[in-house]
DSSP file (Angstrom, degrees, kcal/mol; ACC not computed):
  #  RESIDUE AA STRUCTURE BP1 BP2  ACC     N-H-->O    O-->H-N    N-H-->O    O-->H-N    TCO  KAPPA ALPHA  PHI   PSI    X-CA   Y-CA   Z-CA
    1    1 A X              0   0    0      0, 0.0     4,-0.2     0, 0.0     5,-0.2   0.000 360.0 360.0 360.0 -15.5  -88.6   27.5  -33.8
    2    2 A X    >>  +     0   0    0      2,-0.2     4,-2.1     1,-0.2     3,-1.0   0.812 360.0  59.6 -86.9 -15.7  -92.4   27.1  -33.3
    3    3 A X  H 3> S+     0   0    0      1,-0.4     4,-2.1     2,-0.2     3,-0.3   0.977 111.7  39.9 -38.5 -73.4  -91.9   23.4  -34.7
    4    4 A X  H 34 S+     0   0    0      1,-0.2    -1,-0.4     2,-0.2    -2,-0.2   0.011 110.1  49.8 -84.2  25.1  -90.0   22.8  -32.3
    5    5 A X  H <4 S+     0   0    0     -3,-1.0    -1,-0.2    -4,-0.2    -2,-0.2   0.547 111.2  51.6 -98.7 -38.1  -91.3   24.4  -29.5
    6    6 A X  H  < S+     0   0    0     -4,-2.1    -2,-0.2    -3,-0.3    -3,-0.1   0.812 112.9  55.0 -75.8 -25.4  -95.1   22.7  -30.2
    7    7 A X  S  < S-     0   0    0     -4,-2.1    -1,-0.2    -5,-0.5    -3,-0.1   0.790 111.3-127.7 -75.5  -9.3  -93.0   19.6  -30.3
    8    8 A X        -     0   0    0      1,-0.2    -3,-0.1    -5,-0.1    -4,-0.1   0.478  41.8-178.5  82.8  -1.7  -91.3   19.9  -26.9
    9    9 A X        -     0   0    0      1,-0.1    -1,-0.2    -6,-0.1     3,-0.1   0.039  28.9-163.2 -34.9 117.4  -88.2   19.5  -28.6
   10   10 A X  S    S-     0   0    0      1,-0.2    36,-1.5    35,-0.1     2,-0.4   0.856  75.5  -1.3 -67.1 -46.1  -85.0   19.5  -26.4
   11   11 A X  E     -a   46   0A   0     34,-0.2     2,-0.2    36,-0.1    -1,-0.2  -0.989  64.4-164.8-157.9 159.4  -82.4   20.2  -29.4
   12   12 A X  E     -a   47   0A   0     34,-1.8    36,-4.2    -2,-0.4    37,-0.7  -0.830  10.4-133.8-139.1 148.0  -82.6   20.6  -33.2
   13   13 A X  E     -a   49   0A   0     -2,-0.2     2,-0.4    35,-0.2    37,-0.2  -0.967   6.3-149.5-153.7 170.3  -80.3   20.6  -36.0
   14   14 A X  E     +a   50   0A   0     35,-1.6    37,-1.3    -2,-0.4     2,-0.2  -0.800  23.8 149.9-116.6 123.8  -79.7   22.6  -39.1
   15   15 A X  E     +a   51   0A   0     -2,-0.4     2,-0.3    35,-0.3    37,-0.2  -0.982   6.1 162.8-142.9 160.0  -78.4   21.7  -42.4
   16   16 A X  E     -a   52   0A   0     35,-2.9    37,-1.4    -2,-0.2     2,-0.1  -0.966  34.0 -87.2-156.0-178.3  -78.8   22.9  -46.0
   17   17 A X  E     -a   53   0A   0     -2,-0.3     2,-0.4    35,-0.2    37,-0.2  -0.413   9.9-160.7 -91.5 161.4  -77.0   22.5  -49.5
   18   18 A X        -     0   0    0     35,-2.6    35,-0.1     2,-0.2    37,-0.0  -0.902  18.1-153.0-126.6 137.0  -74.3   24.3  -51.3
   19   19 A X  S    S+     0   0    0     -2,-0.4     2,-0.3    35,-0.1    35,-0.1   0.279  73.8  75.0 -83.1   4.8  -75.0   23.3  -54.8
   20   20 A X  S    S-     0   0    0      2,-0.4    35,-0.2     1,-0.0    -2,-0.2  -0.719  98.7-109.3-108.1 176.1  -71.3   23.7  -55.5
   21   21 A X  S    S+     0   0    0     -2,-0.3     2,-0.7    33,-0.2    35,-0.2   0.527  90.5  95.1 -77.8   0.8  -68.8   21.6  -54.6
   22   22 A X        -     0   0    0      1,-0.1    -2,-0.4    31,-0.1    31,-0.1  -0.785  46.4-172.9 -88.9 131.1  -67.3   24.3  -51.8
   23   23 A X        +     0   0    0     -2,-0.7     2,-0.2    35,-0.1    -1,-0.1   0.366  33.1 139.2 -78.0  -9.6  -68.5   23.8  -48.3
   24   24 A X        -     0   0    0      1,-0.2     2,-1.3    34,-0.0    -2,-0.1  -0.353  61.2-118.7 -90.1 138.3  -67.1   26.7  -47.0
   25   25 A X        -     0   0    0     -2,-0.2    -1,-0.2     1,-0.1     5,-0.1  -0.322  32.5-136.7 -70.7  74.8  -69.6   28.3  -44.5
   26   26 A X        -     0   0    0     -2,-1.3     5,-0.3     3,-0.1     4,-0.3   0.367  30.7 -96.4 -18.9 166.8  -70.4   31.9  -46.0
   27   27 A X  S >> S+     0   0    0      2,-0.2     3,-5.4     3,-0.1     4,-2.6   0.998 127.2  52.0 -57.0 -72.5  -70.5   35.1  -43.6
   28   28 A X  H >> S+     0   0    0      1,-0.3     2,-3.9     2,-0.3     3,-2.1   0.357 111.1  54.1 -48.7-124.3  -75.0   34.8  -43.3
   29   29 A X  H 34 S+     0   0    0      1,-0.4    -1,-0.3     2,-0.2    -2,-0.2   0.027 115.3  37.5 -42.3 -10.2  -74.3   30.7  -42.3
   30   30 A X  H <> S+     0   0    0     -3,-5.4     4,-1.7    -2,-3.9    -1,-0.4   0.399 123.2  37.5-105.2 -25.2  -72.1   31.8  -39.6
   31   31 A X  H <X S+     0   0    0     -4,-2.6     4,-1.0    -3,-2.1     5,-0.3   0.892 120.9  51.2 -80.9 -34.2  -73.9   34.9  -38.3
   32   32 A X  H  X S+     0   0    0     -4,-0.5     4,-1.1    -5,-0.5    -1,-0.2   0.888 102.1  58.5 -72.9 -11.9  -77.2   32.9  -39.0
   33   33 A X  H  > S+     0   0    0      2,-0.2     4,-1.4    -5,-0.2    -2,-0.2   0.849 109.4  47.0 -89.0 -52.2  -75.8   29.8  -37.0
   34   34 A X  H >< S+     0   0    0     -4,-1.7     3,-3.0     1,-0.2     4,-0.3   0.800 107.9  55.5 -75.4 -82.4  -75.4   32.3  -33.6
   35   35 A X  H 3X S+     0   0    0     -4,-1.0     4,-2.6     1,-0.4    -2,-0.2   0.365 111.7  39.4 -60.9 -41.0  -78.6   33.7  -34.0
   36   36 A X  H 3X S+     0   0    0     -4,-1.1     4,-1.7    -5,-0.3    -1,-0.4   0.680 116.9  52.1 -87.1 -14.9  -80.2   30.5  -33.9
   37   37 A X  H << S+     0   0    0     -3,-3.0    -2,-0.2    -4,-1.4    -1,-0.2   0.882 113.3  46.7 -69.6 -39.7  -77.7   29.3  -31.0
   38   38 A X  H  > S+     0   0    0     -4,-0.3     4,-2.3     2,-0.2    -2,-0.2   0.892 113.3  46.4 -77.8 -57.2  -78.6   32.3  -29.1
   39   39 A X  H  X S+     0   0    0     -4,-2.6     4,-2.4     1,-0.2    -3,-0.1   0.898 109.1  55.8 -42.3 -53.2  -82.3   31.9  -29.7
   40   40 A X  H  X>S+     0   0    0     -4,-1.7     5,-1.3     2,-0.2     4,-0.8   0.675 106.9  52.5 -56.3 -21.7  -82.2   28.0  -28.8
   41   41 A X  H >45S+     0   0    0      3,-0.2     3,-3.6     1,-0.2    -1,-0.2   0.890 105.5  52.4 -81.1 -42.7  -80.7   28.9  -25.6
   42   42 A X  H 3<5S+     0   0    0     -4,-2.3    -2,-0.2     1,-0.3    -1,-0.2   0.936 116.7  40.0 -41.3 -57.7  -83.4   31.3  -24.7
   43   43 A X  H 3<5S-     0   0    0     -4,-2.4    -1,-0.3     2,-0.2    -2,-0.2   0.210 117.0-118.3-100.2  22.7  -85.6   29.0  -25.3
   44   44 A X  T <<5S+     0   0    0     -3,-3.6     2,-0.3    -4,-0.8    -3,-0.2   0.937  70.2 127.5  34.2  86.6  -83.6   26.3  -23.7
   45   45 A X      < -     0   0    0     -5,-1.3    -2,-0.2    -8,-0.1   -34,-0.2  -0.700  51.0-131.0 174.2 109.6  -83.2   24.1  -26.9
   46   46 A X  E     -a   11   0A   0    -36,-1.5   -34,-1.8    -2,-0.3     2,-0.6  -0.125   3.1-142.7 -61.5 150.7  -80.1   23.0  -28.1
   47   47 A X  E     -a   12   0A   0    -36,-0.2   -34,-0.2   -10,-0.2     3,-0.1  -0.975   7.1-164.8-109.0 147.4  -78.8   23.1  -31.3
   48   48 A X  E     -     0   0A   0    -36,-4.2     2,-0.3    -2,-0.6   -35,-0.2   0.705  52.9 -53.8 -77.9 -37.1  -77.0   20.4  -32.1
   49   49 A X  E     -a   13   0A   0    -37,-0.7   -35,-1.6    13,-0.1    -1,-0.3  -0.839  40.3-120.3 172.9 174.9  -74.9   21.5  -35.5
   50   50 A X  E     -a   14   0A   0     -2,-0.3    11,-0.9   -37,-0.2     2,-0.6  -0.954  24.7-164.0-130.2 110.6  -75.4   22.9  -38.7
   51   51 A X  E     -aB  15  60A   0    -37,-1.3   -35,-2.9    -2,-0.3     2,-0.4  -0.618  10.6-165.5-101.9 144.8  -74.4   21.2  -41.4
   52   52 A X  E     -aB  16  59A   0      7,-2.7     7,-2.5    -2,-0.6     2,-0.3  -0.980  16.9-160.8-128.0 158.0  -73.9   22.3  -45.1
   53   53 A X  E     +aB  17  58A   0    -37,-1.4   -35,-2.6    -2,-0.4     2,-0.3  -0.830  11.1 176.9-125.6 131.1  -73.6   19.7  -47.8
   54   54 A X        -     0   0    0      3,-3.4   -33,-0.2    -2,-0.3   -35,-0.1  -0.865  52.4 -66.6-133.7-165.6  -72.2   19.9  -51.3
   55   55 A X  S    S+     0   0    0     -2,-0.3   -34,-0.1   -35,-0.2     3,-0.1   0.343 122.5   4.7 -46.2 -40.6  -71.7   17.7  -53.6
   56   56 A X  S    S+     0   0    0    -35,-0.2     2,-0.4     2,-0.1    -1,-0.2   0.133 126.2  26.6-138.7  28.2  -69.2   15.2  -52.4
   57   57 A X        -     0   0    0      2,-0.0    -3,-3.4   -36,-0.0     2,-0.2  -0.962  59.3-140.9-147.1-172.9  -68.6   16.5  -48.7
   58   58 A X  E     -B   53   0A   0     -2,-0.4     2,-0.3    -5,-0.2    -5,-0.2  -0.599   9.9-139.7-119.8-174.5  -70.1   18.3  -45.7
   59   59 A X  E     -B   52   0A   0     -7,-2.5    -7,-2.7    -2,-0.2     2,-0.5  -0.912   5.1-152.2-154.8 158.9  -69.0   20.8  -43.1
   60   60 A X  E  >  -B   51   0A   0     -2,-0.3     4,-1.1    -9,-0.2    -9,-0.2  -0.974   4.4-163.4-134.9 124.2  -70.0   20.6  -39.7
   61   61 A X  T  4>S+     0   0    0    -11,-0.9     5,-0.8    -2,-0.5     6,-0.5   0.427  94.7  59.8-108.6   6.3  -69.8   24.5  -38.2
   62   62 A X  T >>5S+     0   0    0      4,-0.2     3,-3.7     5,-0.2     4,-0.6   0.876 106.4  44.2 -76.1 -69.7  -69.9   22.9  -34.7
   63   63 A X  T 345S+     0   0    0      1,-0.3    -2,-0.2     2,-0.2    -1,-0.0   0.821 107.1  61.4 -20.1 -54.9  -66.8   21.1  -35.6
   64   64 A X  T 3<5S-     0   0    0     -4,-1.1    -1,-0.3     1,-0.2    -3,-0.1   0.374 115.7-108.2 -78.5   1.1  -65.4   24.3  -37.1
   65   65 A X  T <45S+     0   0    0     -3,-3.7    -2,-0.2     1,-0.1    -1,-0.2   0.672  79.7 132.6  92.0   9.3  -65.5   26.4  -33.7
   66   66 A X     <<       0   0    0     -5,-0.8    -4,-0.2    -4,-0.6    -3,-0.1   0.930 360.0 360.0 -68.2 -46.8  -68.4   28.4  -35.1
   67   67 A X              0   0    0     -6,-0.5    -5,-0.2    -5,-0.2    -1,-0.1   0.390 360.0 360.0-159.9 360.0  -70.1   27.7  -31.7
């Protein structure tokens, strides 16, 4: 968060890889996704999504009702 805080940043977003070809968003990528939703509000900075990537698709955990 200090990135984006020294940047002024209004809203951020989060993605990383699954090196397999499943997207599906593990327990920690959902639990980690509010923590950082929860934080951003505090600190009034959105997040915008989180995406995980495989190989030949994504998942979007905004999409997916996560938050």
């Amino acid at each position: 968060m200090k990135p984006l805080i020294l940047s002024n940043a209004t809203s951020f977003l989060v993605g990383h890889n699954h090196p397999s070809t499943d997207t599906t968003p593990s327990q920690a990528d959902i639990e980690c996704t509010k923590r950082l939703k929860k934080v951003g509000e505090l600190m009034d900075i959105q997040l915008r999504d989180h995406l995980i990537i495989g190989e030949n698709s994504y998942v979007s955990l905004k999409e997916e009702g996560v938050f």
